[in-house]
N, C-alpha and C positions, 0 to 999 in steps of 0.2 A: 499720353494717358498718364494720370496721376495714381499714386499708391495706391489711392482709395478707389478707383475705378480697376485698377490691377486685380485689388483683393477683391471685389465685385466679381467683375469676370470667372477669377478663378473660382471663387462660390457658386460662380452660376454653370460651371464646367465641371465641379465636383459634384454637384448636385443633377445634373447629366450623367456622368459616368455612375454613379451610385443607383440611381432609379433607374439606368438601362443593368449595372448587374446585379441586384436586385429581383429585378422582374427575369432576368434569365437564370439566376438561380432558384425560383420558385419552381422552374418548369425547365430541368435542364434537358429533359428528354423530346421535348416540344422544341427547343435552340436546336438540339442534335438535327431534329429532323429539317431546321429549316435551312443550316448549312450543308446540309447534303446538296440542297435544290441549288446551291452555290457553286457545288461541285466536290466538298468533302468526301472521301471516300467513307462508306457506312462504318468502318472501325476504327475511323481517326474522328468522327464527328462529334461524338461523347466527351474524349478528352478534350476536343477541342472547345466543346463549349464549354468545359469547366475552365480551360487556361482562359479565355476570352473575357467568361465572368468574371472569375477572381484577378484577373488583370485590370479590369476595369474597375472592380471594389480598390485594388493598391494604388489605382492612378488619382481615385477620388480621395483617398486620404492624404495621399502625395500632395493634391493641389490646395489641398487644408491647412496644412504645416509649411509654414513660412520657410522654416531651413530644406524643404524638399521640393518646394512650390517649382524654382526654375528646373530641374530634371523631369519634373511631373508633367508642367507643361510643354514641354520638349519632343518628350516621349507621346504625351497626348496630340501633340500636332501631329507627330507621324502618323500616328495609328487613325486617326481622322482620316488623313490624306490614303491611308494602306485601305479606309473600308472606302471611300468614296471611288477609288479605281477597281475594286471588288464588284464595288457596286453598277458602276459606268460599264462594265465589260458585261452583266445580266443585264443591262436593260433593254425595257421592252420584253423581258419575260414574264410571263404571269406567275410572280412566284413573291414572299414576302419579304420585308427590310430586313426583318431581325433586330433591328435597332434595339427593341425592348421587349426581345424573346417575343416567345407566344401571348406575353399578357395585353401588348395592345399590337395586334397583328394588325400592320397595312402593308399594300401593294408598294412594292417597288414604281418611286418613280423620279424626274430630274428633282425635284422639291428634295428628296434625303438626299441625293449628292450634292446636293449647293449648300444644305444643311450642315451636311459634314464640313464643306471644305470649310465655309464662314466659321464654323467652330474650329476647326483648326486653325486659320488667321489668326483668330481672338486666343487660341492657347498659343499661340506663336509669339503674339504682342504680351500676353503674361508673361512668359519665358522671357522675353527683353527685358521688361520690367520689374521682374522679380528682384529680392535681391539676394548676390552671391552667398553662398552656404558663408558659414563661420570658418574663417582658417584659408579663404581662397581668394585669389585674387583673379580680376577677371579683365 
């Protein structure tokens, strides 16, 4: 993969993570509730959708800026890979993704875990591709 398909990808991975926190900070109370159905406990589920969102807003900025780009997408594979086993361990419950909060509610099903992982491949491959911060040697 070349720069220019790198910086592609990564736009099309910030632009993923931005419009999924986004639409769960429009409705963090509507997120709250759909990670309960996850298994959140009801008084950790609030803050957790707010660290979730605004993790997601820092990772999309992250994948924007070239000097943060390789940590961003690093970090964004994990967290791909942390929601697609989240996800793999409900399924077959009738309960929804969350992917992008309550504003576009779907059912859980293999389609968003293959989603996630493919997106994590592709922030995996950014992260190769990126190049090293200023000052580091890789």
């Amino acid at each position: 993969m070349n720069s220019r398909w790198s910086t592609a990808a990564a736009v099309v991975l910030a632009a993923i993570f931005g419009l999924a926190s986004l639409a769960k900070l429009a409705d963090p109370a509507g997120f709250a509730f759909q990670l309960e159905d996850f298994g959140v406990p009801p008084g950790a589920s609030w803050p957790a959708a707010w660290v979730i969102a605004l993790s997601e807003l820092t990772l999309a900025a992250g994948l924007l800026a070239p000097r943060h780009r390789r940590r961003s997408a690093t970090i964004a594979s994990v967290a791909l890979i942390a929601f697609a086993v989240v996800m793999s361990l409900h399924h077959g419950e009738n309960i929804e993704c969350g992917c992008f909060g309550s504003a576009l509610a779907t059912r859980l099903t293999t389609t968003h875990i293959a989603a996630d992982l493919f997106l994590s491949a592709s922030a995996f491959v950014v992260a190769l591709k990126a190049p090293a911060p200023i000052g580091h040697r890789v």
